[in-house]
C-alpha positions in Angstrom: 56.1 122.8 101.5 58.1 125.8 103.0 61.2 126.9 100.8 64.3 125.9 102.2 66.4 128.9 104.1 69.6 127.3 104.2 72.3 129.6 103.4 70.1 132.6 103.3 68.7 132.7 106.7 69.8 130.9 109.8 67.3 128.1 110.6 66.6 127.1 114.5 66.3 123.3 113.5 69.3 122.6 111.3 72.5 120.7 113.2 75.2 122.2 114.5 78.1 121.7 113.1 81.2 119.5 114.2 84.1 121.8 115.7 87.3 120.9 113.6 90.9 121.1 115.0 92.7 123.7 112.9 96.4 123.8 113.5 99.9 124.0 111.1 100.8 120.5 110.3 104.1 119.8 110.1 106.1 116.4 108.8 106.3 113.9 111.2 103.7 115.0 113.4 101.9 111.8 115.4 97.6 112.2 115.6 95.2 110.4 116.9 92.4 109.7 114.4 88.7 109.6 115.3 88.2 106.2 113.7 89.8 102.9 114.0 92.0 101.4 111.5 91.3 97.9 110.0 94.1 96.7 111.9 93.1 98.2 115.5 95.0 101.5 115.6 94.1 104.9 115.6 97.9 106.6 115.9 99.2 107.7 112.5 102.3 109.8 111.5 101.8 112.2 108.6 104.6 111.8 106.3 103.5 114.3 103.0 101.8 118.1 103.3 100.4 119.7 100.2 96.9 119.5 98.5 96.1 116.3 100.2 98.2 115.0 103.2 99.6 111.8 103.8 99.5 109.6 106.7 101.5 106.3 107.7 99.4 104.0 110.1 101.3 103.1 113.0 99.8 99.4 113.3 100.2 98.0 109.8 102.4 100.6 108.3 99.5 101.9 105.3 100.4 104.8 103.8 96.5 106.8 103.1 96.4 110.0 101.3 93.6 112.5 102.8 92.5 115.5 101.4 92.8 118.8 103.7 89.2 119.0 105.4 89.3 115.1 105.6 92.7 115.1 107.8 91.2 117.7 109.9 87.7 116.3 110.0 89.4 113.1 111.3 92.0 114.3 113.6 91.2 113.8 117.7 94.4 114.7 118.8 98.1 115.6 118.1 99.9 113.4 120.1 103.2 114.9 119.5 104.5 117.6 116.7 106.6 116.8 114.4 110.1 118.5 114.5 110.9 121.2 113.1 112.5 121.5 110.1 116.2 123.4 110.7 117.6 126.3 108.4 119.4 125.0 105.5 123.2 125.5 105.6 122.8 127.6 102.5 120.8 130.4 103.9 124.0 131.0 106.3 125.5 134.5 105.6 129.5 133.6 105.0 
């Protein structure tokens, strides 16, 4: 049996991997998932960013934490960004 060369070396017969959509999430962005939802849908709203981000479904209203490489992983499409979030009054010079 031949050694395995995986990370060392490059092997020809090993599977290419999945392309993952990278972009900045932002709060109240609306994606399109890769899988169906129990309840039909595949549009979700992301309503928490940190370690893990959390989505809302927009069929049954589930709130599901995913972890980082999970979300992205699992994400088809951006359907439309979330606004932006506007300075706070605070950080006005006077």
């Amino acid at each position: 049996m031949a050694a395995p060369c995986w990370p060392f070396i490059p092997c020809p017969w090993r599977r290419i991997r999945l392309v993952t959509l990278q972009y900045d999430v932002t709060v109240g962005d609306l994606v399109e998932l890769r899988k169906l939802h129990p309840c039909g849908s595949k549009i979700w709203r992301v309503t928490r960013i940190g370690a893990d981000i959390g989505i809302k479904c927009q069929g049954c209203g589930r709130h599901v934490m995913l972890p980082r490489r999970g979300y992205f992983k699992g994400v088809k499409k951006v359907l439309e960004p979330g606004a932006s979030q506007p300075a706070a009054a605070d950080d006005e010079p006077r």
